[in-house]
N, C-alpha and C positions, 0 to 999 in steps of 0.2 A: 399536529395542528399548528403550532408555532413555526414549524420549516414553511406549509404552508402560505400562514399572514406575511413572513416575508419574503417569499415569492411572490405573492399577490402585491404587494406594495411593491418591488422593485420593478415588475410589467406591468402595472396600471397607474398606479397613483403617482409614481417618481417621472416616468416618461410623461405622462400629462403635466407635471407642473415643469420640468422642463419645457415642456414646449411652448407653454405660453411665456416662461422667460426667456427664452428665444430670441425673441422679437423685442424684447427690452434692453435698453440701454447696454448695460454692463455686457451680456451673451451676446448680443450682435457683433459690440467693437472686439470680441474676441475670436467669431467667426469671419470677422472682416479681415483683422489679420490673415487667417489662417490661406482665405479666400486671397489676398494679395502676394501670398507666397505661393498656390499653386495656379493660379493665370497660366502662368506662361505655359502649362499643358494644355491651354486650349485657346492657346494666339494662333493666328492666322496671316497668310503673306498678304502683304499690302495688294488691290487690285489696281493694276495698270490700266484701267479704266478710267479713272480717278487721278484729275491734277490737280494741283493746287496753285493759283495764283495769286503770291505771297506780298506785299504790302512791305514791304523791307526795308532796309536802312539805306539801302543803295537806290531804292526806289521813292523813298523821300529825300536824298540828297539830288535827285536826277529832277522831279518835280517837285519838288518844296515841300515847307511844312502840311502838315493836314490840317486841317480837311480839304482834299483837292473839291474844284469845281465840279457838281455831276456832269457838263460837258466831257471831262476828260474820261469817266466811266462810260461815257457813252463812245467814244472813241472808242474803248477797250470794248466794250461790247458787240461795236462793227468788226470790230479784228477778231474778235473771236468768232461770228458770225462767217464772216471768210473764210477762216479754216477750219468751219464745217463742225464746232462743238454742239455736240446732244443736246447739251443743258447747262444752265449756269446758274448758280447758287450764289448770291451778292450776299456776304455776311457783314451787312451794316444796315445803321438802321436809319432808315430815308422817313423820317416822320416830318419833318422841318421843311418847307419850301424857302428855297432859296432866292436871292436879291434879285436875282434873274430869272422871271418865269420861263422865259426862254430856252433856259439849261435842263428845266423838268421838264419841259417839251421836247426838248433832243434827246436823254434819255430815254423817257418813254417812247420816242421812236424807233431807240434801237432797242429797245426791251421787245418792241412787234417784230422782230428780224428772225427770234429764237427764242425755246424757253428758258425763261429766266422765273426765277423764285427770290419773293424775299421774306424775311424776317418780322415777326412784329415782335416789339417789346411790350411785356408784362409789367404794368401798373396797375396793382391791384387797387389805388386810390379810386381810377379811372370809371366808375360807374355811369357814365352819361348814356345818353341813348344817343350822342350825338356823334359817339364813333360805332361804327360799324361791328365790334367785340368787343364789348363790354370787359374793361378790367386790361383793356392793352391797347397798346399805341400804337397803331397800325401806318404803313407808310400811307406818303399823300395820294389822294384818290387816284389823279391820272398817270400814279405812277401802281399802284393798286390797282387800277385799270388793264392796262398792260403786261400787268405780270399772269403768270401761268398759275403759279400758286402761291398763296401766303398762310404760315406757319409761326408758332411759335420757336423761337431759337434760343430758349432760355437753358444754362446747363445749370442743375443744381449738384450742392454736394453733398455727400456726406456728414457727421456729425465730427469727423476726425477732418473734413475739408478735402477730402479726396474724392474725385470724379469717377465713379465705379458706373454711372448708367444714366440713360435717359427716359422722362417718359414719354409718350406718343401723343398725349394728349392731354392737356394740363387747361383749368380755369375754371370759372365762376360753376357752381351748381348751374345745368341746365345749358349753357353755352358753354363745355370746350373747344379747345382749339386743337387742332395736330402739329403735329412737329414738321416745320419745315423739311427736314431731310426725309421723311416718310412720304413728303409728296413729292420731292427729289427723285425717291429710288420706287415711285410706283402707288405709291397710297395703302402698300399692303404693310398691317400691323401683328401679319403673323398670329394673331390670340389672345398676345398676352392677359398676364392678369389686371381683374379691373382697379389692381393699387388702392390708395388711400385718401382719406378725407384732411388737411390740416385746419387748424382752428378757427380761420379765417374764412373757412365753406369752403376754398378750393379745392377741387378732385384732381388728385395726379392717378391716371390709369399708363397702361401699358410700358411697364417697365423695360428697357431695354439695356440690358450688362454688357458694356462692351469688354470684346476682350483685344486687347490693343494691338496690335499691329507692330506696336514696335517703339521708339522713342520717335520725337521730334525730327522731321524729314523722310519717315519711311515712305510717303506715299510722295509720289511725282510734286515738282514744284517748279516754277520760274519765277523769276523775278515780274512785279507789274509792270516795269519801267523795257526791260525785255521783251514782250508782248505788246506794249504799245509802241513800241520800238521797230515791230517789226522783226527785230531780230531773233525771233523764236520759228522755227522751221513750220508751217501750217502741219506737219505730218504728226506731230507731236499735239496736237490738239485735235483732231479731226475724230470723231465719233465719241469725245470724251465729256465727261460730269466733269464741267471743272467750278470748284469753289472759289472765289475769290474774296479773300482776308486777310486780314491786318496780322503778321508775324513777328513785327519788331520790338526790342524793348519797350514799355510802357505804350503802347498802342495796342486798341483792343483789349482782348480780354484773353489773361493766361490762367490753367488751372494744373492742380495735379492730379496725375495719375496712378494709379499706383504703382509703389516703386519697384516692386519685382515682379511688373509687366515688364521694365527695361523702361518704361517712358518718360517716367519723370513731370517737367515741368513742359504742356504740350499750350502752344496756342490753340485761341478757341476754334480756330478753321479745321484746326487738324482731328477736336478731339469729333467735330461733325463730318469730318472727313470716312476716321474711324467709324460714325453710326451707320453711315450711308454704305457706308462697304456692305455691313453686315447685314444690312436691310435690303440691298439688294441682292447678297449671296444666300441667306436664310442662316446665318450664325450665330441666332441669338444661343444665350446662355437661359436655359431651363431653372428654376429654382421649386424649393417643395412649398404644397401647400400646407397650412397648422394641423391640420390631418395626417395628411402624410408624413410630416415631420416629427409627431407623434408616435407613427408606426413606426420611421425610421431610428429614432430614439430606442423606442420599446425593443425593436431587432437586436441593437445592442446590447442592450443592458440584457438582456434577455440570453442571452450567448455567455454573456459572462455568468449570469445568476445560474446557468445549466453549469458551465465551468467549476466552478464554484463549491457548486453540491459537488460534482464526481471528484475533486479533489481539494478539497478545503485545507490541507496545507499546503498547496503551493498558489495561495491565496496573490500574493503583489505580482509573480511571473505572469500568470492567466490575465491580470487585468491587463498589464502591461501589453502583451500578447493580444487584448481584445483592442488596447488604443491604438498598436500599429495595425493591424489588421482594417481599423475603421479609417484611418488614414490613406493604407493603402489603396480601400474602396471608394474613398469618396476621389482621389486624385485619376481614378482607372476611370470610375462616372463622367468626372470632367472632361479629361482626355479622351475618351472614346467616343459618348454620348451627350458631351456638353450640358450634362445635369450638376448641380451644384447641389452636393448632400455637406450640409454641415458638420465640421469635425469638435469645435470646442463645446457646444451643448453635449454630445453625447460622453466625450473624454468629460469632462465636467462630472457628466452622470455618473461614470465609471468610479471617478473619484469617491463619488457620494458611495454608490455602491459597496467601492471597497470597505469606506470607513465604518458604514452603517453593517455591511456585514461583519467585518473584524469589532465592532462594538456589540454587536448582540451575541456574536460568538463568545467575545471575550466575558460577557453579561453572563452567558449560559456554563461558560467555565468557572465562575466565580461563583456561581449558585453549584453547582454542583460538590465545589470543594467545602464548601460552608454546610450541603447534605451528610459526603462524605466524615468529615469533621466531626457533624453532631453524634453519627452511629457510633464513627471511635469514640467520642465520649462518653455515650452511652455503654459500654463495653467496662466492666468492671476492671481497673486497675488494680488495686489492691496498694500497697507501698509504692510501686510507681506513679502514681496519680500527681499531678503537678496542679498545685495550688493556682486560686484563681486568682486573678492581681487585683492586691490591693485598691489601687486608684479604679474608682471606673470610671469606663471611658464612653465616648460617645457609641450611640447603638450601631453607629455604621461600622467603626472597628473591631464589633463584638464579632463577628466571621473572623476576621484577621488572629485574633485572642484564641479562640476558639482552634484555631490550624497548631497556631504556635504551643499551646498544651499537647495535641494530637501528636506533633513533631516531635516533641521533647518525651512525651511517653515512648515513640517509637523507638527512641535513642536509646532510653530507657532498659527497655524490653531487648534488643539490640545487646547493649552492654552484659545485660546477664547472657542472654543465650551467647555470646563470644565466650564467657567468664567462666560458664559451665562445660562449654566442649571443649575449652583448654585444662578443665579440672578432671575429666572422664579421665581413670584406668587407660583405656585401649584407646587407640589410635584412630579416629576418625577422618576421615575427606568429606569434602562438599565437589561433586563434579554436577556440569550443567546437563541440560539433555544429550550432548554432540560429547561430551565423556569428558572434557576438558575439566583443570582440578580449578574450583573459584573457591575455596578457602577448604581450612582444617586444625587439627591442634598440634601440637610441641609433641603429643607420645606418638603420633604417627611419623611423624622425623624420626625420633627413637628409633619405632619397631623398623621402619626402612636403612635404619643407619646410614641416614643424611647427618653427621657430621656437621656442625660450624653453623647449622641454621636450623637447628631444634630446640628453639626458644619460643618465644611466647607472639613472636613475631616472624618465625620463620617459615609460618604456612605461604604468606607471601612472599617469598622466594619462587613456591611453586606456580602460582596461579599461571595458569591458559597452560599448564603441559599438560598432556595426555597422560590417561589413567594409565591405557597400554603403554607408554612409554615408559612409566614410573615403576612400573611391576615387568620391567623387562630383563633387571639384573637379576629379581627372581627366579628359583629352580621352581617351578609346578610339582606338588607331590601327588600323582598321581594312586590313589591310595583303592585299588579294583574293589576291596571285599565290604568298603561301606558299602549301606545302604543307598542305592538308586535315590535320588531327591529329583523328583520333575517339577523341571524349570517353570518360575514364578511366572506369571503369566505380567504381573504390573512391570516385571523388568524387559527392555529394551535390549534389540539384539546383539547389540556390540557389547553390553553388559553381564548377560548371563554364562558366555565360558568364561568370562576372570573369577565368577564366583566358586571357591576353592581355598587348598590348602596349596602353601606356600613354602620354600626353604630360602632364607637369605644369604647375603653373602657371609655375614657375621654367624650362622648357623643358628637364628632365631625362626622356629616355626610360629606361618601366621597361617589364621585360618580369614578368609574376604569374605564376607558377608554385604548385602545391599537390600536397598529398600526404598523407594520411590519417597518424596518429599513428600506429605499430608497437604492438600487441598479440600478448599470447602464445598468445592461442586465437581462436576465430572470432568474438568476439562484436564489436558496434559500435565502433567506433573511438571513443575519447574526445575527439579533438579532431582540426585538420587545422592542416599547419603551411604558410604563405605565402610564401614568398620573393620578392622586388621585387628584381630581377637590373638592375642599372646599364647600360644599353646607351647612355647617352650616346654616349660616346669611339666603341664600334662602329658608333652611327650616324652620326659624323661621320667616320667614317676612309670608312665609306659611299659618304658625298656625295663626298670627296676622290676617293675611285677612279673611282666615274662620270665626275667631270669630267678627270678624268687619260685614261680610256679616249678620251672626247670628243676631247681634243687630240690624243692620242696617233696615234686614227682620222683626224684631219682631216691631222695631221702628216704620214701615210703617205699619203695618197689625193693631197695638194695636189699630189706630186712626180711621180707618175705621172699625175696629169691633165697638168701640163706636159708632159713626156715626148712623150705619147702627142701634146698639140698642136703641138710643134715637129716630130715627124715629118708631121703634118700638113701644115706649112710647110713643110719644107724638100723634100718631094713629091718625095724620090729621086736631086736634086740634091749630096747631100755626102756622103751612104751608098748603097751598094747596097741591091737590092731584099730581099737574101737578107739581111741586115745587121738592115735595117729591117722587117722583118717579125719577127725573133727579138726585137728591143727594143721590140717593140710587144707581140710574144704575154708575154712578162716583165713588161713592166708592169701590162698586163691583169690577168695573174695577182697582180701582189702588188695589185692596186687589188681584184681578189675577195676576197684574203684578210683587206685590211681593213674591208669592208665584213662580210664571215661574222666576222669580228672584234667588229666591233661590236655585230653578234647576238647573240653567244654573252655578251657584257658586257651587254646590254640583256636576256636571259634570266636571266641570273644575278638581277641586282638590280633590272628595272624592276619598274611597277606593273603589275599583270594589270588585263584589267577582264572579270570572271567574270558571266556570263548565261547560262540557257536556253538553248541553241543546238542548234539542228535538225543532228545528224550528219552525214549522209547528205552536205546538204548543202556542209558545211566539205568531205568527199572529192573530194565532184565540183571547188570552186574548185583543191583542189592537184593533182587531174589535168587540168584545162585548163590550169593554169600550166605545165606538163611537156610539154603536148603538143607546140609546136614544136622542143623540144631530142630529144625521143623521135624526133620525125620524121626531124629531124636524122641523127640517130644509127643509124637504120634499125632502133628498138624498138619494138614493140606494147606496151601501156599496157593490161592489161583491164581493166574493172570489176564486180565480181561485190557485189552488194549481198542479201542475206536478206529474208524477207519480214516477219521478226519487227522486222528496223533500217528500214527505213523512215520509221518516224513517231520514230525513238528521239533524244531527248533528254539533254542531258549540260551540266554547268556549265563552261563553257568561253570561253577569252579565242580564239576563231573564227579571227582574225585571224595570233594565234602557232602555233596547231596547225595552220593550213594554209600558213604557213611549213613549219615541221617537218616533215609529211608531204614538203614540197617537198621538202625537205634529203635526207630517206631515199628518196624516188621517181628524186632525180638523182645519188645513187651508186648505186643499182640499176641505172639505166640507163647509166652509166659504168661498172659491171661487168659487163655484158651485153654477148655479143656480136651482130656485126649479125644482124637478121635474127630475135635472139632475141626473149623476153617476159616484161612484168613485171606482175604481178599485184596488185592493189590490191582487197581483198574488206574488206565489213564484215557483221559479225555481229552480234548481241545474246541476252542474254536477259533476267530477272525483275530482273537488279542491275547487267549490265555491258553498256558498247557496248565494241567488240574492233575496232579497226582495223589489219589484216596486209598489209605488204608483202613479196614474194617475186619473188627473180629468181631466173634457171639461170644464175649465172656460175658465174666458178670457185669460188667458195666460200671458206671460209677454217679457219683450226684452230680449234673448239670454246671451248679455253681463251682465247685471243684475243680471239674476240667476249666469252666470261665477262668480261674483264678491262677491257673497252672498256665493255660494260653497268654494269659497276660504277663507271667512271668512276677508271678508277686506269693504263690502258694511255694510250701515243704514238698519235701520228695513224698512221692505215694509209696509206702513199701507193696511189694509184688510179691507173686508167690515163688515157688524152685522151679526152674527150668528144669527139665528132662538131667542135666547134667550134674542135679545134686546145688548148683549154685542157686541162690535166692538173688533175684534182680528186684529193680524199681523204677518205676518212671522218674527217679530227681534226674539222675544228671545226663542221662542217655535223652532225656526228654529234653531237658535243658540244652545240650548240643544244638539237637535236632531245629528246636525253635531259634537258636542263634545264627544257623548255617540259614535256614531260611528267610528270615528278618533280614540279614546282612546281602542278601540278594534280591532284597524287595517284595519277596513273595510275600501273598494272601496266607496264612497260615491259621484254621478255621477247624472246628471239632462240633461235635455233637455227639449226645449219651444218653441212656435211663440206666437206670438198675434194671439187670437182670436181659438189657438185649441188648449188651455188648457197646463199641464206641468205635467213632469212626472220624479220622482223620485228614485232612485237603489242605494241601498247600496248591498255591495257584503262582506259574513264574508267567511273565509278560514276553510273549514269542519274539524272538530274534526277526531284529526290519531289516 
């Protein structure tokens, strides 16, 4: 609603008051100038029609001072007569009779030879009814007689003094007059507009702009004294308007023109010379009316206020851009079409325009910050809350006050978070969206072993390098047997394969972690923050437990292989049979459980090695490994395969999962009674291969298995396999759940008492 009102005010209300200052004072002599600097695109060549017979300094040293005798005009008159001129224009004013009636009677007789026009002078004192036009001094009757036509020949100027135009018909309310040179070139006044009233009642109508010809002598001239001489060739006057007037210093009447017409300081014959051109050629100069000049305004500014809105910071170029543009089209107007569109009203406008837009702009930005302002303060500080000052101040500075607390908490707020990611343990980066690093702390120099700028200031060392560049001396620990982690959907794609483990140069394992910067709404995240987590120490306590299990396995195995070889030896001789049979099934046993020992240690922490691997087939390997203990045991083994698993494929260490199926195929058949069966099915569909086992033992409580699946219950003891050995689900079961977990599989159970339990790990098919 506000963009609105000032669109509305800059295409109605600004062009409107513009255009009535227009026409006032100050706007005018601004488009006058502009108006005198581009004339000369719409000057025009002097017509050779048109002489002038010049009144000279040579033609008063040749016949004396002035005023000659009208005898000797009439002289000139017969000579111009002879050589056959159109028409003659006498620019002097014949109101006086002279000493000599005589001389007004020779005149007038040669004024009846040809036509001749003259001049009346404007005396607005002049009201009698005893002259024939009221308000001007008309030549003497028999010489007003005689002439063709009488006009006013009055040039007015400007308010700067400069002669821009004439009008056609100037004088009292009710009696105008025409301008002599319009009944010169014909009596046609072209249109123009009907002008204006001055305070006096007189109406000046039909304005007439000349546009000038040229300086001083561009149109035909001879001397008077030449002409009456004779010595001017007839051929040079013969079908010609010739004017005749006074040219010389202080004779006459001189005006100026404007100055970059080229004209300069023109006598008065000349500057009628120029009207009569253009009255006879049809050159006038067009001007707008308060209408139109309103509309043309309004196009303006209108252009800019559209500029404006589509790009409001390049607010001074656009305007700049609208005032040549308006200059261009008013100079291409003039020049083409001889229309005079005003350039300093509407650059004027523009002006106004700019300021008034960059003011309300700048208005709407200072309310907005003073919005912004109140909600941070509104926003609990806590310790960083910055006191309000002492002195108060006037209300207008309360915004100003207001920013300046908001600033200072931000600094604030700022200071700790810098304080705190240089105090964090692990090594942190700040990269932008594009990955580039824009800050971090002193332990992530450390963990990179950056050297000489892992201080408290050496984050800015790095800023603008690339994350990929910085983790390039990094070895990637390609580590197969974790667990599959599908990639976070908040991170960006150049982001998600650096997330990993790392080896440095220094032999420091790091593990990269990421996470998108917290925003308050949906929009893009501004940056993403890195963490380099030290796993050194864990990978070394690592290595120690492996080799700790190693011994610990060899520790337990070595005593019971003894064992078992000294009853070997001693074949019954120092023990009984029943003796030696319990100390051999005992050893047996604890030599299984170190070896499912070392399983479950070797699940935990070895390396997988992940491939492609044909399903189906891993099943079949761990039900032929089950076969003879099943036989054993007096267990049927089924195998029930789908037709959609057949050819199904899965990333898998082949090897470990047909252990594991072992581990869960020989407590099923340890919990089976003879005679029972256990079932081994695989499925598939578009995303999952599903491998289930299922026995009909006795079953077990829901919550149990829950507890076992999750990996937080004791071993279940089991009953004797077929072979005299007692099993149990802890550590065979445990394997089982780690080889699976460690490859991402679903690994899912279900049970009652007394109708057995059933088994499903689900892997995600090989793309």
């Amino acid at each position: 609603m506000r963009a609105l009102g000032r669109l509305l005010g800059v295409l109605v209300l600004l062009p409107a008051a513009l255009a009535w200052l227009a026409f006032k004072p100050g706007l005018t002599q601004l488009d006058m100038l502009a108006y005198d600097r581009m004339l000369p695109l719409a000057s025009h060549p002097a017509s050779g029609d048109i002489v002038i017979v010049a009144i000279d300094e040579r033609s008063l040293a040749s016949l004396g001072r002035w005023p000659w005798s009208r005898s000797v005009h009439a002289r000139l008159l017969s000579k111009l007569a002879d050589a056959g001129a159109a028409s003659v224009l006498l620019d002097m004013f014949l109101t006086e009779p002279s000493e000599d009636p005589r001389q007004d009677a020779e005149l007038a007789r040669a004024m009846g030879r040809m036509p001749v026009f003259l001049p009346m002078m404007a005396e607005r004192e002049i009201l009698s009814s005893q002259v024939s036009a009221p308000g001007f001094a008309t030549p003497l009757p028999v010489l007003e007689a005689h002439a063709r036509g009488v006009g006013h020949g009055e040039l007015l100027l400007d308010a700067d003094g400069v002669a821009r135009g004439l009008y056609m018909h100037i004088g009292p309310e009710g009696s105008p007059q025409p301008y002599v040179g319009l009944l010169v070139a014909g009596g046609r006044d072209d249109g123009r507009e009907e002008g204006v009233v001055d305070p006096a009642g007189w109406r000046y109508s039909g304005l007439l702009r000349l546009s000038y010809a040229g300086p001083a002598g561009s149109y035909a001239r001879a001397s008077y004294a030449d002409v009456l001489g004779g010595q001017l060739p007839s051929e040079r006057l013969r079908g010609k308007v010739v004017l005749v007037g006074a040219t010389a210093p202080g004779l006459g009447d001189h005006v100026f023109a404007p100055a970059a017409a080229r004209a300069g300081l023109l006598p008065g014959v000349e500057v009628h010379a120029n009207a009569i051109d253009q009255l006879m050629h049809g050159g006038s100069i067009h001007a707008l009316s308060p209408v139109a000049m309103a509309i043309w305004i309004a196009s303006v500014l209108g252009i800019a206020a559209a500029l404006l809105r589509w790009r409001p910071g390049a607010g001074l170029p656009l305007v700049a851009a609208v005032a040549v543009g308006c200059l261009a089209t008013s100079a291409a107007a003039l020049a083409g079409w001889r229309w005079w569109l005003p350039v300093a009203t509407p650059v004027v406008g523009l002006a106004l325009v700019y300021a008034l837009w960059s003011w309300l702009g700048l208005r709407e930005e200072l309310r907005f910050l003073a919005t912004k302002a109140q909600e941070l303060q509104a926003v609990p500080a806590g310790i960083f809350e910055v006191a309000e000052s002492a002195a108060r101040t006037e209300p207008s500075a309360a915004p100003c006050e207001a920013l300046d607390r908001s600033i200072q908490r931000t600094l604030r707020l700022q200071a700790l978070t810098e304080s705190s990611l240089q105090a964090l343990p692990h090594g942190v980066l700040l990269c932008d969206p594009r990955g580039a690093i824009v800050g971090g702390n002193a332990a992530a120099l450390r963990s990179l072993g950056r050297s000489g700028v892992a201080d408290g200031t050496g984050a800015q060392a790095l800023r603008g390098v690339p994350l990929v560049d910085l983790l390039a001396s990094c070895r990637r620990q390609l580590r197969a047997g974790d667990t599959p982690r599908s990639p976070d959907t908040r991170l960006p794609g150049w982001l998600v394969p650096l997330v990993g483990d790392y080896l440095t140069e220094q032999g420091r394992y790091l593990q990269l972690l990421a996470a998108p910067v917290a925003t308050l709404s949906d929009e893009a995240p501004p940056g993403y923050i890195v963490v380099l987590a030290d796993l050194t120490a864990e990978r070394e306590a690592q290595r120690q437990r492996e080799k700790w299990n190693r011994f610990l396995s060899h520790d337990l195995r070595s005593p019971q292989v003894t064992i078992l070889g000294l009853l070997e030896l001693d074949a019954g001789r120092s023990v009984s049979a029943e003796l030696a049979q319990s100390i051999r099934r005992e050893a047996e046993r604890t030599l299984s459980f170190a070896e499912e020992f070392l399983d479950v240690s070797q699940a935990w922490s070895g390396t997988y090695r992940l491939a492609a691997t044909h399903v189906p087939t891993v099943v079949l390997d761990a039900r032929d490994q089950v076969w003879a203990c099943a036989r054993k045991a007096q267990v049927e083994v089924s195998l029930c395969i789908d037709e959609a698993a057949e050819e199904a494929e899965a990333m898998l260490d082949g090897v470990l999962v047909a252990r594991a199926l072992v581990n869960l195929l020989l407590n099923a058949i340890g919990h089976s009674p003879p005679g029972g069966a256990v079932h081994l099915c695989l499925a598939a569909d578009e995303k999952e291969v599903v491998v289930t086992v299922r026995d009909e033992g006795a079953g077990m409580d829901p919550a149990k298995l829950a507890r076992m699946l999750a990996g937080v219950d004791e071993a279940l003891p089991g009953g004797a396999h077929g072979d005299g050995v007692t099993r149990s689900h802890g550590l065979g079961f445990e394997f089982a759940r780690t080889v699976f977990g460690r490859h991402g599989a679903r690994f899912e159970g279900r049970t009652s008492p007394g109708e057995g339990c059933t088994l499903s790990a689900a892997f995600a098919r090989a793309t």
